[in-house]
C-alpha positions in Angstrom: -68.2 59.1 23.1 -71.9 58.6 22.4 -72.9 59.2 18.9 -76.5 60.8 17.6 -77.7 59.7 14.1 -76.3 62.6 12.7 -72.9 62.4 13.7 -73.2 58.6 12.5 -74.0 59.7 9.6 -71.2 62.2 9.4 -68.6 60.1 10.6 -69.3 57.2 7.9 -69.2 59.9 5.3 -65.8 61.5 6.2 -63.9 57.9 7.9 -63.9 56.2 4.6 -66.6 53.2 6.3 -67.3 50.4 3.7 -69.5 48.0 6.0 -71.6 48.7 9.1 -72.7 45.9 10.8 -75.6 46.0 12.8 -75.1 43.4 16.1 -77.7 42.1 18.2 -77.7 39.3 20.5 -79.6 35.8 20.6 -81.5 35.2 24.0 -78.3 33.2 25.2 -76.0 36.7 24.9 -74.0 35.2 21.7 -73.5 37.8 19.6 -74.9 38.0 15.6 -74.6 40.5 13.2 -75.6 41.8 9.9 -73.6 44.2 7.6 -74.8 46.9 5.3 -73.3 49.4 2.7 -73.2 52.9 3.6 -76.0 53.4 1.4 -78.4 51.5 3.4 -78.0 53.1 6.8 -80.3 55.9 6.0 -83.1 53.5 5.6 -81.8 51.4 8.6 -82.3 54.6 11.2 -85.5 55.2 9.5 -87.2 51.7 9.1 -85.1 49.6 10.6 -83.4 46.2 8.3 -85.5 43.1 8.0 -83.9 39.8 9.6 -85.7 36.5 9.3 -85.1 35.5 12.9 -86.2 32.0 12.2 -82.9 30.1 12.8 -81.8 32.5 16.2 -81.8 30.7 19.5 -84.9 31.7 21.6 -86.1 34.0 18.3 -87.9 31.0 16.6 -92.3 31.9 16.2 -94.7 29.3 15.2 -96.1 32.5 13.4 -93.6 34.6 11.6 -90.2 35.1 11.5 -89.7 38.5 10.5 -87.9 41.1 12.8 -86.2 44.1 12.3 -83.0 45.5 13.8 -83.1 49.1 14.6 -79.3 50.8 15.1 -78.9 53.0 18.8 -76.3 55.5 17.4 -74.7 55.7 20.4 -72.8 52.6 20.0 -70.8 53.3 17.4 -67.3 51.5 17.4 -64.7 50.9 14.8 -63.4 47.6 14.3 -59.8 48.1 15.1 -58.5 44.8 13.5 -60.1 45.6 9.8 -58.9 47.4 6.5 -58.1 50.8 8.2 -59.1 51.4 4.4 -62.6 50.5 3.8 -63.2 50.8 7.5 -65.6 48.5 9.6 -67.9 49.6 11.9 -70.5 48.5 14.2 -73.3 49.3 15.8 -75.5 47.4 18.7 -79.3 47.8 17.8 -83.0 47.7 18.7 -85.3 44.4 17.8 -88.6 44.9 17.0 -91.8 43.5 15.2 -92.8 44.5 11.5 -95.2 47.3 13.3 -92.9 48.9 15.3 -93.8 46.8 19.0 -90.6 46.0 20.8 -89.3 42.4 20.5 -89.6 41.1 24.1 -86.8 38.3 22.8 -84.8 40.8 22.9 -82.3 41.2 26.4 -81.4 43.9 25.6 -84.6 45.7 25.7 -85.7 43.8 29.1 -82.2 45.9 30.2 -83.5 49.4 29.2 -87.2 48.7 31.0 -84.9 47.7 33.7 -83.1 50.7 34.2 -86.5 53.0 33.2 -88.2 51.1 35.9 -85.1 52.2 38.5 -85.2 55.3 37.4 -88.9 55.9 37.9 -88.0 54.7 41.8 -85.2 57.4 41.9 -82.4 54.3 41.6 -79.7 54.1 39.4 -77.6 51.7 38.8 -73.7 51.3 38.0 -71.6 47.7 36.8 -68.8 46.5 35.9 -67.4 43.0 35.2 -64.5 40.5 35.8 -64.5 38.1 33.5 -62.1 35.5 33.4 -60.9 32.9 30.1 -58.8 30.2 29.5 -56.3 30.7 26.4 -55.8 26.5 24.7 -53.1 26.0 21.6 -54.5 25.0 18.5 -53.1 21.4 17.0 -50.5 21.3 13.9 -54.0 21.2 11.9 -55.1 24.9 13.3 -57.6 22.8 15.7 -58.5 23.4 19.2 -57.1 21.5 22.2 -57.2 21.4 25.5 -53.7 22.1 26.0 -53.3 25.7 28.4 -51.1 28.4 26.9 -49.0 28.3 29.7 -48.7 27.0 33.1 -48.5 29.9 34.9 -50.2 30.8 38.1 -52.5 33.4 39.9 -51.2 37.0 39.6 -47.8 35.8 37.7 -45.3 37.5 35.3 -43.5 36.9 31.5 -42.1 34.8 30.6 -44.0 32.5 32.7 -47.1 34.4 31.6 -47.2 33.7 28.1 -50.8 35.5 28.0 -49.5 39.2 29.0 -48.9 40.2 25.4 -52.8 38.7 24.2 -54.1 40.3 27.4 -52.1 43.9 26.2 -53.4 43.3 22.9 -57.0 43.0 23.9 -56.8 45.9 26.5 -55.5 48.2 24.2 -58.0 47.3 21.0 -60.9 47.6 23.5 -59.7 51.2 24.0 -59.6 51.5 20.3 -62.9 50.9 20.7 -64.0 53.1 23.4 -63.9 51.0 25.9 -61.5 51.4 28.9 -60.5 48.2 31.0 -59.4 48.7 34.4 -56.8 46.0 35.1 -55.9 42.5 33.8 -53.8 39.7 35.1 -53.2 36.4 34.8 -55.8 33.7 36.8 -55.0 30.6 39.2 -55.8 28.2 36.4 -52.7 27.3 33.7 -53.7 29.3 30.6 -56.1 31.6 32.4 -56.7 35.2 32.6 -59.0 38.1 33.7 -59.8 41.7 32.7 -61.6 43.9 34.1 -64.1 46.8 33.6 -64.4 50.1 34.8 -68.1 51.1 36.0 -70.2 51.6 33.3 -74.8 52.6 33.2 -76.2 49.3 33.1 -76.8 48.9 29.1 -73.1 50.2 28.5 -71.7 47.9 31.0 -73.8 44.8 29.2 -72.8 46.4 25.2 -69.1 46.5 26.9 -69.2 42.6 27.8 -70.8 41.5 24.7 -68.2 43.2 22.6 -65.7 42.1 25.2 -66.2 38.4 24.2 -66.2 39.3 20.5 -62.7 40.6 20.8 -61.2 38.3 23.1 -62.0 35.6 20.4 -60.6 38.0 17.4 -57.3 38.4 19.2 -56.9 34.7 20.4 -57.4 33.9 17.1 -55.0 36.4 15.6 -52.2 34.5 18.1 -53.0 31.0 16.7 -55.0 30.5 19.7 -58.8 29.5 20.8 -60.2 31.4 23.7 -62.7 29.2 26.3 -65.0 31.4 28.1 -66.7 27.8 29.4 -67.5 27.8 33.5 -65.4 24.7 33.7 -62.7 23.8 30.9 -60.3 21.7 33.0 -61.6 19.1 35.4 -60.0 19.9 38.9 -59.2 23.4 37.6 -60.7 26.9 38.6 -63.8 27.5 36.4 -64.5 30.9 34.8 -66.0 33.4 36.7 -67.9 36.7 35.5 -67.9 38.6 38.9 -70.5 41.4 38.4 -70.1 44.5 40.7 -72.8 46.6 41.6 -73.5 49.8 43.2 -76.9 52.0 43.1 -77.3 55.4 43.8 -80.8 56.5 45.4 -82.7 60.1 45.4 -84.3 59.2 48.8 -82.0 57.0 50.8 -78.1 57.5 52.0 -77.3 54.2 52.1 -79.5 52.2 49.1 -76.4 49.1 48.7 -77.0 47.5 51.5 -80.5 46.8 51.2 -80.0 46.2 47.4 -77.6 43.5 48.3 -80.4 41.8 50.9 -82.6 41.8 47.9 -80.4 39.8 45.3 -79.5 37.2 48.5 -83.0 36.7 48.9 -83.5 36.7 45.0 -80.6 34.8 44.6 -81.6 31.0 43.8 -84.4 32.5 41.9 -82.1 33.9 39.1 -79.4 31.4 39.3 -80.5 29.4 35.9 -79.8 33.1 34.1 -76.5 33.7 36.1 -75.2 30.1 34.9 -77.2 28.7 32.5 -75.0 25.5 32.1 -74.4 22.2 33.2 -70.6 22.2 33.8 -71.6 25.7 35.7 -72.5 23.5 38.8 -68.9 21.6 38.6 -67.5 25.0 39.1 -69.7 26.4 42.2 -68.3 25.5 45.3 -64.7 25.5 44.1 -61.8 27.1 43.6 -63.1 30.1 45.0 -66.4 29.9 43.3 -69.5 30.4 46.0 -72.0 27.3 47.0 -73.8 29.4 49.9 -75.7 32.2 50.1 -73.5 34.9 52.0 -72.0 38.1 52.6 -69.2 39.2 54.0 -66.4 42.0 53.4 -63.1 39.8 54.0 -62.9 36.9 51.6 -63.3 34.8 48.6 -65.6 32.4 49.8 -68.7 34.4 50.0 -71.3 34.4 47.3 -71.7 38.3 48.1 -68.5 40.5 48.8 -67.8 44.0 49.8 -64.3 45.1 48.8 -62.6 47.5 50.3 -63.1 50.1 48.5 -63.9 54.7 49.5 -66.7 57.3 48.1 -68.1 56.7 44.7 -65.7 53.2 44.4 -67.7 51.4 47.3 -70.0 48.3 45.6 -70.7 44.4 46.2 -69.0 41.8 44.4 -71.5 38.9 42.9 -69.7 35.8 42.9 -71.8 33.2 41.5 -72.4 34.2 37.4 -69.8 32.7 35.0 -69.5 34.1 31.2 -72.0 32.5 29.7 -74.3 34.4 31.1 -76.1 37.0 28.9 -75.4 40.3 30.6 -78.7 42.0 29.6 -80.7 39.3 31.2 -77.9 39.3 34.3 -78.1 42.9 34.9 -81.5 43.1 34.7 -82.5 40.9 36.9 -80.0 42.3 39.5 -81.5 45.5 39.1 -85.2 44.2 39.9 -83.5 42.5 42.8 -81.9 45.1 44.2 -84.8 47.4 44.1 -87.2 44.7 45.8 -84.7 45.1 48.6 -84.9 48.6 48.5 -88.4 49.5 48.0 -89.2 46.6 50.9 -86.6 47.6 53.3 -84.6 44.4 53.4 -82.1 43.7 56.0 -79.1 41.7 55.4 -78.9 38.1 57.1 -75.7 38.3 59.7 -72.7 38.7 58.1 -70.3 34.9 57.4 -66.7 36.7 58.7 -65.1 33.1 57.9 -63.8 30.6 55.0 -66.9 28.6 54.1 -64.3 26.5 52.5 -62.8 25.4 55.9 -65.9 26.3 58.1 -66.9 23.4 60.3 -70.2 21.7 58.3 -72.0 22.1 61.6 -72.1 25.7 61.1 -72.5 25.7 57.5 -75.8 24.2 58.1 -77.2 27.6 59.0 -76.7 28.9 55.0 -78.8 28.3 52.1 -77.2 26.7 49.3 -77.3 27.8 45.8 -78.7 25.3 43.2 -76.6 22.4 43.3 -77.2 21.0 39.2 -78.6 23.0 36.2 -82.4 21.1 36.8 -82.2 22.7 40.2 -82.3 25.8 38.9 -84.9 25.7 36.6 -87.0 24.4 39.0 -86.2 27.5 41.3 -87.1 29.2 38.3 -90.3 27.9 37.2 -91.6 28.4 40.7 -90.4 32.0 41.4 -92.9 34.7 41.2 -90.6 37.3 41.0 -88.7 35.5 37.6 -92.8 35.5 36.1 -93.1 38.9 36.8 -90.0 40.1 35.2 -88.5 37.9 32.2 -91.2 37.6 29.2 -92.5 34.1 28.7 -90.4 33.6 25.4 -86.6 34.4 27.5 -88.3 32.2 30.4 -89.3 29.1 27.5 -85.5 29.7 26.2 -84.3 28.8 29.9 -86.7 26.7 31.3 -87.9 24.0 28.5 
């Protein structure tokens, strides 16, 4: 359900709410919040609530510091594991200047021009995530190791599966909260899992893999565990993927995916740095079913683009390449520009890989571009891509780049 102000309002009166915290994200996609009384919200949906965003990765100004977070009502979610007396609440919000001017920091507004600018072409976009974590014990001093939860393996079952009651845990708080996971399993690494999303509008989608992360780390933490959403935890383990799937709807053309998918492969290398913007993300691309070449196919694992099998309003591609440290708003976005390049140009789709790249003769592997091989790399695809200039603000591209 999508809230107005009013209803807000309303609902904090009636559901005995203590605290509202008003979340936002640093240009990185970690997740910060402030909480207010009741008392203050009022003045929150009218003026917005100063932050001094001095300390905030990628918010620092060599001229002021002041920015102020403006709630979007239609976030509203209860914080399942508080007081169910003297409720918590939050709500994902709005950054802008003292006089009103959006904060182009901000990821999550580049997100919303993203979509208005696809909407204005008669697109619209749909996503939904698979994001996978390692679960690690904590020491006899409440620590965190290294040590996997269990030693279970890809699609497995209890008791092998230690993580299927943390897994049924998170799945049903997120529901608390509104937000409805699709399925979840255990991963091919020991101690690692996946859950994934139903298809959400673009800024949903990103709000649902923020708050995702948020309560993955709450529940872990509830179990005596520490949750590792890093692209590599274990060295000749599988890394952490975020598959994002996409599909796009289009007022003028029948068939709008595949072209969209020629212009993220062309795009591809460009936004990389973004879609893993990490060091150890380069240990994990190119293993353990992570992508290394730019590809497409509809039959296996190895492509950085797949097709699943899929009918009607279900059909989409499958990105390969982003892990979760990503920041979704600056993922998503980006994607969306992509894919409507391809569109709006006509883009056709480079012949299809119908083969394991893993096993693939290197002869014929020659034929495929290869995605950034180390983190440097991919700044430097950056820093020279048009298309990046013309769509992430200079302060997001200085966060990245520097």
């Amino acid at each position: 359900m999508k809230y107005t102000k009013q209803e807000v309002m309303q609902f904090i009166q009636e559901e005995d709410v203590k605290f509202i915290r008003l979340a936002f994200c640093d240009v990185f996609g970690k997740q910060k919040n402030i909480s207010i009384m009741p008392g203050e919200l009022e003045r929150a949906f009218t003026y917005g609530i100063a932050i001094d965003a001095w300390s905030i990765a990628g918010f620092d100004s060599d001229k002021r510091s002041d920015l102020f977070l403006h709630p979007d009502p239609a976030t509203l979610a209860v914080l399942p594991w508080r007081p169910e007396h003297g409720r918590v609440v939050r709500m994902f919000c709005d950054i802008a200047w003292p006089d009103g001017k959006p904060f182009l920091g901000d990821a999550r507004h580049l997100l919303q021009k993203a979509v208005q600018d696809a909407e204005n072409a008669g697109c619209r976009f749909q996503f939904g995530s698979e994001i996978e974590f390692y679960l690690f014990k904590r020491d006899e001093h409440g620590e965190p190791t290294k040590e996997p939860y269990d030693d279970a393996g890809y699609m497995d079952i209890a008791p092998e599966d230690k993580g299927e009651n943390v897994r049924r845990e998170i799945c049903l708080t997120l529901e608390q909260m509104g937000i409805y996971p699709e399925s979840s399993h255990h991963e091919e690494g020991p101690g690692q899992n996946e859950i994934d999303f139903r298809y959400s509008d673009p800024l949903t989608a990103a709000d649902n893999a923020v708050t995702f992360c948020s309560v993955v780390r709450t529940i872990a933490n509830r179990n005596g565990l520490v949750v590792d959403f890093s692209p590599k935890p274990l060295e000749n383990k599988p890394g952490n993927g975020m598959h994002i799937n996409f599909s796009v709807k289009s007022e003028t053309l029948s068939a709008p995916l595949v072209p969209a998918i020629a212009g993220v492969l062309r795009r591809i290398s460009d936004m990389t740095v973004f879609l893993n913007p990490t060091e150890g993300a380069y240990a994990r691309l190119g293993h353990n079913n992570a992508p290394h070449f730019v590809s497409w196919s509809a039959e296996n694992r190895s492509q950085l683009v797949r097709i699943p099998a899929a009918f009607g309003e279900f059909k989409r591609a499958e990105l390969r390449s982003p892990d979760p440290t990503t920041n979704p708003y600056i993922a998503y976005a980006l994607l969306i520009y992509a894919g409507l390049e391809g569109i709006q140009n006509d883009l056709t789709l480079p012949p299809v890989a119908d083969m394991n790249l893993y096993t693939a003769d290197p002869e014929l592997l020659r034929q495929f571009d290869r995605l950034p091989a180390s983190l440097e790399q991919a700044k430097m695809a950056a820093r020279n891509s048009e298309f990046i200039r013309e769509h992430l603000p200079a302060t997001i591209r200085a966060s990245y780049l520097k």
